[in-house]
C-alpha positions in Angstrom: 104.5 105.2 73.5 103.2 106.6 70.2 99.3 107.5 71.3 99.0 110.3 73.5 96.7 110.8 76.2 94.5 114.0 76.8 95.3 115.2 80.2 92.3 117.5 82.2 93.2 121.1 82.3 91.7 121.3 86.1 93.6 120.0 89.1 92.2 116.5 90.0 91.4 116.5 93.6 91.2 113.4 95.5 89.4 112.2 98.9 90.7 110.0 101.6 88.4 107.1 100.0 89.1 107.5 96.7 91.4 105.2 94.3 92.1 101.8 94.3 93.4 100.0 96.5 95.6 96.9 96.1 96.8 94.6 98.6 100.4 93.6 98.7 103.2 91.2 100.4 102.7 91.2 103.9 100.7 94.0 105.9 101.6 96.7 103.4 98.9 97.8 100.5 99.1 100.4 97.7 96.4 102.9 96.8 96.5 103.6 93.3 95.7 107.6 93.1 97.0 108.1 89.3 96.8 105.0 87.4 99.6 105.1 84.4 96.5 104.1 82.6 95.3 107.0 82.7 98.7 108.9 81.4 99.6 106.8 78.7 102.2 105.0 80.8 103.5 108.1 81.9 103.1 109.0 85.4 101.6 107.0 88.4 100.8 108.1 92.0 100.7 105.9 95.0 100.4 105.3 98.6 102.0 102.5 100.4 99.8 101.7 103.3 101.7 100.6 106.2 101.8 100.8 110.0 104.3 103.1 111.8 107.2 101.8 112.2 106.7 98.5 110.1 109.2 97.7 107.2 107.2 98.5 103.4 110.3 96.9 101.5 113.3 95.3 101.6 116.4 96.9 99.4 115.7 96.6 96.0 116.7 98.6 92.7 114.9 100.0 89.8 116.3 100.0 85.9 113.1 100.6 84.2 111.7 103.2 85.8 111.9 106.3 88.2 110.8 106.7 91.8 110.2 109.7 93.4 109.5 109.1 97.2 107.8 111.6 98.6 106.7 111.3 102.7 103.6 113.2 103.8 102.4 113.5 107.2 99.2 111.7 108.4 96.4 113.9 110.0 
């Protein structure tokens, strides 16, 4: 990555309807919050959307890139 991206000084703040939202395998979808678009590539931010209890992936690895699960309460 050589270009960089200007990054807002104010917190971005984000409503239950906002993003986009991409369907996946199965019954689980992504909502994309912080495209990497929009960081040059450098940072994402999504949501799985999946029902309690329901299985969002089956054991796999990453070696090109960093997750950093996070688990929030709904409500």
């Amino acid at each position: 990555m050589t270009e960089q991206t200007q990054v807002p000084a104010a917190p971005r703040v984000l409503g239950a309807h906002d993003g986009r939202i991409v369907p996946g395998i199965g019954s689980v979808s992504n909502r994309f919050m912080i495209d990497g678009r929009e960081t040059g590539g450098r940072f994402a931010l999504l949501q799985h959307l999946f029902e309690p209890s329901a299985l969002a992936a089956p054991m796999h690895r990453h070696t090109t890139r960093t997750n950093t699960p996070m688990c929030c309460p709904a409500g």
